[in-house]
C-alpha positions as CSV (number, residue, x, y, z in Angstrom):
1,X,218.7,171.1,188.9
2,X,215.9,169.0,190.6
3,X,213.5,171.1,188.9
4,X,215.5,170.7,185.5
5,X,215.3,167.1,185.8
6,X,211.8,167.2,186.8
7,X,210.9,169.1,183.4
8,X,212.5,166.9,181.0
9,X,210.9,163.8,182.3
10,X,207.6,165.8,182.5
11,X,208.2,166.7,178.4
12,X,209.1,163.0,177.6
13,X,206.1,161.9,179.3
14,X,203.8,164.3,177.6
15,X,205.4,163.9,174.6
16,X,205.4,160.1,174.5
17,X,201.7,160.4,175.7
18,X,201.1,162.6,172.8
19,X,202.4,160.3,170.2
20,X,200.3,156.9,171.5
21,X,197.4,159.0,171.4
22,X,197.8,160.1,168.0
23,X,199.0,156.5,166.5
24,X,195.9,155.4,167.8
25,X,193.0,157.6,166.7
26,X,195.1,158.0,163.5
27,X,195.0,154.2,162.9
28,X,191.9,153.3,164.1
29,X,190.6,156.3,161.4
30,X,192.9,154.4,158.4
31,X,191.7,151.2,159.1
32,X,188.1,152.4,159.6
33,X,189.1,153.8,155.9
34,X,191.0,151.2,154.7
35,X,187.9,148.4,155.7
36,X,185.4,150.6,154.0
37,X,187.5,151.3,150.5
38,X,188.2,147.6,150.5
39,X,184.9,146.3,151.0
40,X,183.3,148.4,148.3
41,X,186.3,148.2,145.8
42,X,186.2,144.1,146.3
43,X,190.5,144.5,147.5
44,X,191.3,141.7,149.7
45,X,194.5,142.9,150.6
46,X,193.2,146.8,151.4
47,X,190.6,144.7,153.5
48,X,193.8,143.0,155.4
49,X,195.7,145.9,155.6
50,X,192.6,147.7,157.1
51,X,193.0,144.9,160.1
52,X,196.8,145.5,160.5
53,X,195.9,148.9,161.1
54,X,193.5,148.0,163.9
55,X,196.0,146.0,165.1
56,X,198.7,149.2,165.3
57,X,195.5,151.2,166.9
58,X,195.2,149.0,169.9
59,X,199.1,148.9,170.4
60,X,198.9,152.2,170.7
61,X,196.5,152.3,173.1
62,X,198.3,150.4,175.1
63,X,201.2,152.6,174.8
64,X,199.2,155.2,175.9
65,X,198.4,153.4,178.8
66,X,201.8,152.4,179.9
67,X,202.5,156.2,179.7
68,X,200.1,157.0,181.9
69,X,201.4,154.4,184.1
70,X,204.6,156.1,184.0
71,X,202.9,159.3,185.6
72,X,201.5,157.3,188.1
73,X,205.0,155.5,189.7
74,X,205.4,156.0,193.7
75,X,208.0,157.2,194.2
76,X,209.2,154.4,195.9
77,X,209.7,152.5,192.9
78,X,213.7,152.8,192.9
79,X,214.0,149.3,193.7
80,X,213.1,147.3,190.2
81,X,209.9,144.9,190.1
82,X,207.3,146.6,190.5
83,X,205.5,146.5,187.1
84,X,201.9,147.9,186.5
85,X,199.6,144.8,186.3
86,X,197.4,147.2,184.2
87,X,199.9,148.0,181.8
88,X,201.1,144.4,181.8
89,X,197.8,142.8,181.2
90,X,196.7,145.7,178.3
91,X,200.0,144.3,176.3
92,X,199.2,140.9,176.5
93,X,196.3,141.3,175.6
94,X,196.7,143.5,172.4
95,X,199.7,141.0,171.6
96,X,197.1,138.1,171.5
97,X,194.8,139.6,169.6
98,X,197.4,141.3,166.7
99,X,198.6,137.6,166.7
100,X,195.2,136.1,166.4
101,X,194.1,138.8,163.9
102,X,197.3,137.9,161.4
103,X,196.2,134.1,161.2
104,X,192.7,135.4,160.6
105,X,193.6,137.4,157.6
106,X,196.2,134.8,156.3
107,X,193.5,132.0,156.3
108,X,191.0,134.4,154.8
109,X,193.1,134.7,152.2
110,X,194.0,131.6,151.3
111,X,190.2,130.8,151.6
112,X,189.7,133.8,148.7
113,X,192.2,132.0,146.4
114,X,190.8,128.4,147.1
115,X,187.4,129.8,146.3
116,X,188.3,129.8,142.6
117,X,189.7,132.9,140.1
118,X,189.0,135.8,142.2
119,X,187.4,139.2,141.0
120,X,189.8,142.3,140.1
121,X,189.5,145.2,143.0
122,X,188.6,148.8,141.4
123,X,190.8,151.5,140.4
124,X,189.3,154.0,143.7
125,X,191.5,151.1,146.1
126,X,194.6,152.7,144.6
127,X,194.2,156.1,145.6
128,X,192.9,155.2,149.1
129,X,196.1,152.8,149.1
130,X,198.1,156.1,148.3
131,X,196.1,158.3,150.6
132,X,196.1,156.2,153.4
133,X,200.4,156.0,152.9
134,X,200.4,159.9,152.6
135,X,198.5,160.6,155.7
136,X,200.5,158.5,157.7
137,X,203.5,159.8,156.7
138,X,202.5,163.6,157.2
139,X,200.7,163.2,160.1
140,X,201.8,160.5,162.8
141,X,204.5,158.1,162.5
142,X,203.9,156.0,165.8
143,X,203.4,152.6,165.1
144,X,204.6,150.5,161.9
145,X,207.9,152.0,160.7
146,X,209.8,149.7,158.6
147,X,206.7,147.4,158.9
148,X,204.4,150.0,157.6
149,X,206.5,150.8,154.4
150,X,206.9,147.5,153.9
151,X,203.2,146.3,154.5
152,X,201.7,149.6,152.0
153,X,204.4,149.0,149.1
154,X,203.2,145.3,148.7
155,X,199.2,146.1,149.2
156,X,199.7,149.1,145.9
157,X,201.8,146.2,144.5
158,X,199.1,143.5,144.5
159,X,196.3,145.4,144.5
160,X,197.9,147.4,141.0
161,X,198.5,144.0,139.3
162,X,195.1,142.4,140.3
163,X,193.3,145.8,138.9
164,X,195.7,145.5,135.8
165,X,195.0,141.7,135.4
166,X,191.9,142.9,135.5
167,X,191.9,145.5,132.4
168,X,194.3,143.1,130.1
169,X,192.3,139.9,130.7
170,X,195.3,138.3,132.4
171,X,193.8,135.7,135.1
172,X,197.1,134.8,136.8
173,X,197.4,138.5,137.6
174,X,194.3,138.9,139.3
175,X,195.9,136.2,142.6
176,X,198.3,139.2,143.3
177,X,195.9,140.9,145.4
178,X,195.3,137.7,147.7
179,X,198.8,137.0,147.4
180,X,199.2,140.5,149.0
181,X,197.1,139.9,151.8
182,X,198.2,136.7,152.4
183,X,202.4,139.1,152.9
184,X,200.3,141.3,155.0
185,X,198.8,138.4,157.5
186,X,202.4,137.3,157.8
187,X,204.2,140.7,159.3
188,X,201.0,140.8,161.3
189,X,201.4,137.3,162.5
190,X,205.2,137.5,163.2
191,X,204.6,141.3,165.0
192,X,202.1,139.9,167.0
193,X,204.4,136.9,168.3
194,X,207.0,139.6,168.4
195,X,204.3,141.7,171.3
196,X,203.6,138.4,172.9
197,X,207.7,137.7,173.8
198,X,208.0,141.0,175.0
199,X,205.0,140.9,176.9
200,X,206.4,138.1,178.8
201,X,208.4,138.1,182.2
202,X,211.7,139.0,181.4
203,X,210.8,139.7,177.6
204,X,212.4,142.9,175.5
205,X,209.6,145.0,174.0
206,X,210.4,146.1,170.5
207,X,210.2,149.4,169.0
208,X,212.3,151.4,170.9
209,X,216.7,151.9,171.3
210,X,217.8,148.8,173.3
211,X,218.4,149.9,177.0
212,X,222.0,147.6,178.1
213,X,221.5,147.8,181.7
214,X,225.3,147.3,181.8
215,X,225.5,150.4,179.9
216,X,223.5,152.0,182.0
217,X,225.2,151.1,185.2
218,X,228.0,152.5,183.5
219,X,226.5,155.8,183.6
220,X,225.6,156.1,186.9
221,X,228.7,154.7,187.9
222,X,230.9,157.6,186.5
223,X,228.5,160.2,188.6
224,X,230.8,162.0,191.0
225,X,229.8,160.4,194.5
226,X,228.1,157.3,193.7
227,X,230.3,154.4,195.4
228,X,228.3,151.5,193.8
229,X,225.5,150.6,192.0
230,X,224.1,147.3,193.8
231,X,221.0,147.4,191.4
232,X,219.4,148.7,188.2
233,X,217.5,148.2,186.1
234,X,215.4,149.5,182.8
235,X,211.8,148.8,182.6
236,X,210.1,149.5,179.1
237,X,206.6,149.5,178.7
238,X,205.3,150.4,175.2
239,X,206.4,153.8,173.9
240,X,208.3,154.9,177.3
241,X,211.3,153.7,179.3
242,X,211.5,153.7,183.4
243,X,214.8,153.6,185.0
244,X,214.8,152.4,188.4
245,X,218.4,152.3,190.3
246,X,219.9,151.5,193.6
247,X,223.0,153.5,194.4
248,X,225.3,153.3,197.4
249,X,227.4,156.8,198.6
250,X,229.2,157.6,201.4
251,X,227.5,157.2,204.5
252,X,229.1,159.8,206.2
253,X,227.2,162.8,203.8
254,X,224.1,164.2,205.0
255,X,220.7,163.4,203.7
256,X,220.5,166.3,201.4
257,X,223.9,165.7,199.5
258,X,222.6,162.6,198.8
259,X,220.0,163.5,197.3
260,X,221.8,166.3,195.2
261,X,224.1,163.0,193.7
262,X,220.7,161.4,193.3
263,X,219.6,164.5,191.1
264,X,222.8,164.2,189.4
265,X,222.6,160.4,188.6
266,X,218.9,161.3,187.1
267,X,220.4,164.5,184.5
268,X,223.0,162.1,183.6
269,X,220.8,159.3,182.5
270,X,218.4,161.9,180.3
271,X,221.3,163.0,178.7
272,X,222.6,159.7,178.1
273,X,220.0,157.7,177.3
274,X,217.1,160.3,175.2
275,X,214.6,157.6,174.9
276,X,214.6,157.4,178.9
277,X,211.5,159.0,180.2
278,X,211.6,158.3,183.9
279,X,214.5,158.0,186.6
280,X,213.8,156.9,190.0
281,X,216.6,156.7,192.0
282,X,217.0,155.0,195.9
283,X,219.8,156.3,197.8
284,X,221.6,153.8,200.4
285,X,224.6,154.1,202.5
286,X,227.2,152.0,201.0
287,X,228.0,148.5,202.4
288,X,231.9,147.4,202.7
289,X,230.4,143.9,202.1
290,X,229.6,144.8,198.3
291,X,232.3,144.0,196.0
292,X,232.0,146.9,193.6
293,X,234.5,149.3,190.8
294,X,233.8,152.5,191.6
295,X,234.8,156.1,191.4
296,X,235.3,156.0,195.1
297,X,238.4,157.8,196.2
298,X,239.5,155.7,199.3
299,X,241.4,158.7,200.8
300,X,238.1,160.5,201.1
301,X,237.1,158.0,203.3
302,X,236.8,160.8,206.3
303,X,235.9,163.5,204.8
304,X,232.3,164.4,205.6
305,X,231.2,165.4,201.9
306,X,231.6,164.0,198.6
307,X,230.4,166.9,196.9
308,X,232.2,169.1,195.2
């Protein structure tokens, strides 16, 4: 079982790893794309879109860090706190600068329509608009979601009526393309103040199920064997999850059938919970001075084993 255990967390980890990685060289190549279609097709809003993608590149990245933190837990990290100042610092930092990039690119685009009527983008920042949504869609899908849907459909939008303002000599059509940026600077803005409250102490990164702790106590509660659960708790770090737990069994079992309920507590969790990529679990002898709910059958009490 132990080695069971050992190989899902091993696949969620790689696979998790796998997925950061390719959200960021696959946005960091649309943006590098996206920048140079709509510099030469004159699209402010491919231009903006180009620096959301940037943005989604270096979240990733710091994904992929905080994966890579996840390999590297001690093993004494059962007892919650511990957080990786590396991973910390790398999502604060990429929070600050997608928030900082979203009021750039909404100021630049207000600047563009201040400047007077602005010039109709070319026909080619279609296509890339189009190529740029197929690729991601086909080829990685880390990063953006919703956001990326929504953030494409009103760039082709804009950019469409400022090209077709453009060919029918309508000049009120031709603001839709900074208008388009100006959406673009705004999910940019709000996801980068969305990074920043999750990167904060106590803050609930976004992007992935909601972990209820109480849900998850829950879970290890009903393991055969666990008398309490003094405490728990679920640690999420951009594309990966950490479970650390406290439990309390009898202290009358040996050493080694606590650490079998311990490797039962962990399959229990990866079953539960499939977004859960590590489980670290601390094994105590149970207290009489914890007020608890258990599973505990008190008539047990002197038996030497809880195991089945």
């Amino acid at each position: 079982m132990q080695r069971d255990v050992k190989q899902v967390a091993k696949r969620r980890l790689v696979q998790r790893n796998t997925e950061a990685e390719a959200g960021l060289w696959g946005n960091a190549g649309l943006a590098l794309l996206k920048g140079v279609a709509g510099w030469l097709t004159g699209s402010t809003a491919l231009l903006a879109d180009a620096f959301r993608s940037g943005a989604e590149a270096a979240q990733c990245g710091a994904a992929a860090i905080g994966v890579r933190g996840a390999k590297r837990l001690p093993r004494r990290e059962a007892e919650p706190g511990g957080d990786d100042g590396a991973v910390q610092a790398s999502n604060l930092v990429v929070a600050l600068l997608t928030l900082v990039v979203g009021i750039e690119i909404g100021i630049s685009a207000v600047r563009h329509t201040a400047e007077g009527l602005p010039a109709a983008p070319q026909w080619p920042a279609l296509a890339v608009i189009a190529a740029a949504w197929a690729i991601k869609a086909a080829f990685f899908s880390v990063g953006g979601g919703r956001l990326e849907t929504y953030a494409l459909a009103v760039v082709l939008a804009g950019t469409a009526g400022a090209w077709l303002g453009g060919r029918l000599g309508q000049p009120s059509l031709l603001y839709l393309d900074s208008a388009a940026a100006f959406f673009v600077a705004v999910l940019v803005t709000l996801q980068g103040y969305r990074l920043i409250a999750a990167a904060m102490p106590g803050g609930k990164p976004a992007g992935l199920p909601r972990t209820d702790e109480a849900e998850l106590r829950e879970t290890v509660q009903g393991v055969e064997g666990v008398i309490a659960v003094p405490t728990i708790r679920a640690r999420e770090q951009g594309h990966y999850v950490a479970v650390a737990a406290a439990i309390s069994v009898n202290p009358r079992i040996t050493v080694l059938e606590g650490q079998e309920i311990a490797k039962r507590v962990k399959d229990q969790v990866f079953k539960r919970f499939t977004h859960v990529t590590d489980v670290q679990v601390q094994v105590d002898p149970y207290d009489p001075g914890y007020p608890y709910k258990s599973n505990h059958d008190p008539n047990q009490e002197h038996m030497p084993t809880l195991l089945q």
